[in-house]
C-alpha positions as CSV (number, residue, x, y, z in Angstrom):
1,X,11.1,-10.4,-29.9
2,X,7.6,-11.5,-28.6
3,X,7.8,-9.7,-25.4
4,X,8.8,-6.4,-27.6
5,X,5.9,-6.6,-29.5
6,X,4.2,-7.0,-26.1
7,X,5.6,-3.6,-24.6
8,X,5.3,-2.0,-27.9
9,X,1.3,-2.3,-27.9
10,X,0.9,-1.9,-24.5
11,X,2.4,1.5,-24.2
12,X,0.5,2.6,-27.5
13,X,-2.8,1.3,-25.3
14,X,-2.1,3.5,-22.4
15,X,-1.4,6.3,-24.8
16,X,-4.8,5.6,-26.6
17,X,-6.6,5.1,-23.0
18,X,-4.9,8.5,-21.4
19,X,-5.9,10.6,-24.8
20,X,-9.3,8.7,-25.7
21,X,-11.7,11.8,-24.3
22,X,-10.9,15.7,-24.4
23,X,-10.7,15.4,-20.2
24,X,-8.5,13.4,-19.9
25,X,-6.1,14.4,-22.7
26,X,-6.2,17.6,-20.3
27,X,-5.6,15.9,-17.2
28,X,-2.7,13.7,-18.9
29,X,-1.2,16.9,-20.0
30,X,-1.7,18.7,-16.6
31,X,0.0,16.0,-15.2
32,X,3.4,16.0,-17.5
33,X,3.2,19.5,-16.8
34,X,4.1,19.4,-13.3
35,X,1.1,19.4,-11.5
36,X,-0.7,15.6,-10.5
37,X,-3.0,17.2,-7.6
38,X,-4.7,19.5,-10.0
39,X,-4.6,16.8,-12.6
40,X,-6.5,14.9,-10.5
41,X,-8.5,17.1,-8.2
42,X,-9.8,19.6,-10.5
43,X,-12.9,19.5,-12.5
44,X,-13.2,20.3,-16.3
45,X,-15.6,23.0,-17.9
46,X,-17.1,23.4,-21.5
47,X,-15.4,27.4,-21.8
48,X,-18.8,28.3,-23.7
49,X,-17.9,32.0,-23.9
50,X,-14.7,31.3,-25.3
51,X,-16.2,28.8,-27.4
52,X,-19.3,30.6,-28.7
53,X,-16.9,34.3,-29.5
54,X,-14.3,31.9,-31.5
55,X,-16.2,29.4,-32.7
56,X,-15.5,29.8,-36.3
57,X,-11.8,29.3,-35.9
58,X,-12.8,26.6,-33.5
59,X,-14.6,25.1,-36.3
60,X,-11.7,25.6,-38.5
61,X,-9.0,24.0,-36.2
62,X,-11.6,21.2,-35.2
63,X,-10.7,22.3,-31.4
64,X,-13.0,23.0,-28.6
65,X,-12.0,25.3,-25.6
66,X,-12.1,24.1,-21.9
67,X,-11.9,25.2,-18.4
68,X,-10.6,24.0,-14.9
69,X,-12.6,24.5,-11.8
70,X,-9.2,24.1,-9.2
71,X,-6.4,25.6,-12.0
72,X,-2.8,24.8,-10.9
73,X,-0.7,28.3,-10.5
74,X,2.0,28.5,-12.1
75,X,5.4,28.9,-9.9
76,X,7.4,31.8,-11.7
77,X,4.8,34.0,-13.3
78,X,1.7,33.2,-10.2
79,X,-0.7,32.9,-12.9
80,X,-3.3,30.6,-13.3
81,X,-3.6,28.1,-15.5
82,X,-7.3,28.0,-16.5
83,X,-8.1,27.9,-19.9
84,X,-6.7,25.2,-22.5
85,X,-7.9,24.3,-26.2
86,X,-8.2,20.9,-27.2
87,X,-7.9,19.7,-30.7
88,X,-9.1,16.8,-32.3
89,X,-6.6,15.0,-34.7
C-alpha cells in the first residue's frame, strides 16, 4: 500500500515538474507528439504579434501565444509546426 502511495505522488511530481512553466509544457507536449529532437533542440519565442492582434481573447482564455525557433515538420501534411497557445489553468 505504502509503495503505491509512493508511485502515486511521484508520477503527479513529474507531471507538476514537466507542466510547472509555459516552456516546458510545450516541450512536454512536443515531445508526446512525436518529435524529442525538436523538443529538445528548439528554442521558444513570446509570438508578440499574435499576442498583441488577439490579445483580448487571450485575456479572455487566460492563454498566451508562443513560437519555436527549430519547428518540427510535420510528416503527412510537410507543414510546420510553429505556433502553439498555451493556457493557464
Amino acid at each position: 500500500m505504502k509503495k503505491k502511495v509512493i508511485i502515486i505522488v511521484s508520477f503527479l511530481g513529474v507531471i507538476i515538474l514537466l507542466h510547472s512553466t509555459p516552456s516546458m509544457a510545450l516541450k512536454t507536449h512536443i515531445f508526446f507528439m512525436g518529435y524529442p529532437k525538436a523538443a529538445i533542440s528548439s528554442g521558444i519565442i513570446e509570438d508578440k504579434e499574435h499576442n498583441e492582434v488577439d490579445k483580448d481573447k487571450f485575456a479572455e482564455l487566460n492563454a498566451k501565444a508562443y513560437a519555436l525557433t527549430n519547428p518540427p515538420v510535420e510528416k503527412a501534411t510537410q507543414g510546420e509546426l510553429r505556433n502553439y497557445l498555451v493556457r493557464k489553468i
